[in-house]
N, C-alpha and C positions, 0 to 999 in steps of 0.2 A: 202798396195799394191793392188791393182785394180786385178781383175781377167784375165785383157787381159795382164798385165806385168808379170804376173804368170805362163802363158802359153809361152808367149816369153821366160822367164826363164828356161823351162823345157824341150822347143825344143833346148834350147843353152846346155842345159847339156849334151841331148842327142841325139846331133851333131856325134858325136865318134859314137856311137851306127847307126845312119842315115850308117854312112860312110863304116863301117864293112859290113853292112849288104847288101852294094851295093856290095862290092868288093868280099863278101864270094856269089851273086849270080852272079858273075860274068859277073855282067851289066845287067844280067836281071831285067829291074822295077817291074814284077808282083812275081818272085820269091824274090826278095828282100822285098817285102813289106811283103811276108809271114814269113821271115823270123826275121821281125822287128815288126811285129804284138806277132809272139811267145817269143818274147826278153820280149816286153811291157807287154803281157801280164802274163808274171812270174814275172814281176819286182811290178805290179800294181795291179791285183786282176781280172782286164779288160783291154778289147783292146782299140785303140782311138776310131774307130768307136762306138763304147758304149759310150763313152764322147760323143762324137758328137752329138752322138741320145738324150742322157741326155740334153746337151744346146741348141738343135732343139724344143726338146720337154717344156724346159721351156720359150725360146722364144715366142711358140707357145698359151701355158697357162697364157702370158702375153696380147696378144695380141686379145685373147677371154678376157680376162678380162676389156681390156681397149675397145675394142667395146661392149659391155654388159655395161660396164659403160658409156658409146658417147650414145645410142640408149635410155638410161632411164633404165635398165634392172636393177640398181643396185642404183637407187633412193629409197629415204624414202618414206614410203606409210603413210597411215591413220592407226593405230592399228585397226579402226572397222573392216578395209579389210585383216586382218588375220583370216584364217578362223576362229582358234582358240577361237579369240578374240572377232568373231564373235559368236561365243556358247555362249558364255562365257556372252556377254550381252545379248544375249536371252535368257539366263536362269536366269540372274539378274533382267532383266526386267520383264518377266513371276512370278516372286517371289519364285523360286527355292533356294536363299541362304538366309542364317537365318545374318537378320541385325541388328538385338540385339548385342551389346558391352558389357554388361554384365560381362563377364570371368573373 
């Protein structure tokens, strides 16, 4: 089951819920919504708007991801140009490590 048939799923549960919460703020939208925020959020841990922010914010960290990877940011380099790797054979080549096999 896909993520967005999940949520379809979950606004048809809580349809009834939608519907109460119009009728107990007696047609007000903004008092109903506080009033179906508090429902959700005792049924769930968090409100929608925290979902929301949650799949804004991952949409978001995909979307840096896939331009970092479009621009080259996230291409294979040379091991030399780590810096690391870069110590590492200038001290190889300096003769800083013992090349005897020996052990």
């Amino acid at each position: 089951m896909s993520l967005f048939d999940r949520l379809k799923e979950l606004g048809k549960r809580h349809e009834a819920d939608f519907a109460q919460a119009y009728a107990e703020a007696g047609g007000n939208t903004r008092a109903a919504r506080k009033i179906l925020r508090s429902r959700l959020l005792s049924l769930y841990g968090f409100d929608p708007a925290t979902m929301a922010m949650i799949f804004a914010l991952i949409q978001l960290a995909f979307k840096v991801w896939k331009w970092a990877k479009d621009n080259g940011y996230l291409a294979s380099y040379d091991p030399a140009d780590v810096p690391m790797g870069y110590i590492l054979q200038t001290a190889y080549d300096a003769g800083e490590f013992d090349t005897d096999d020996e052990d």
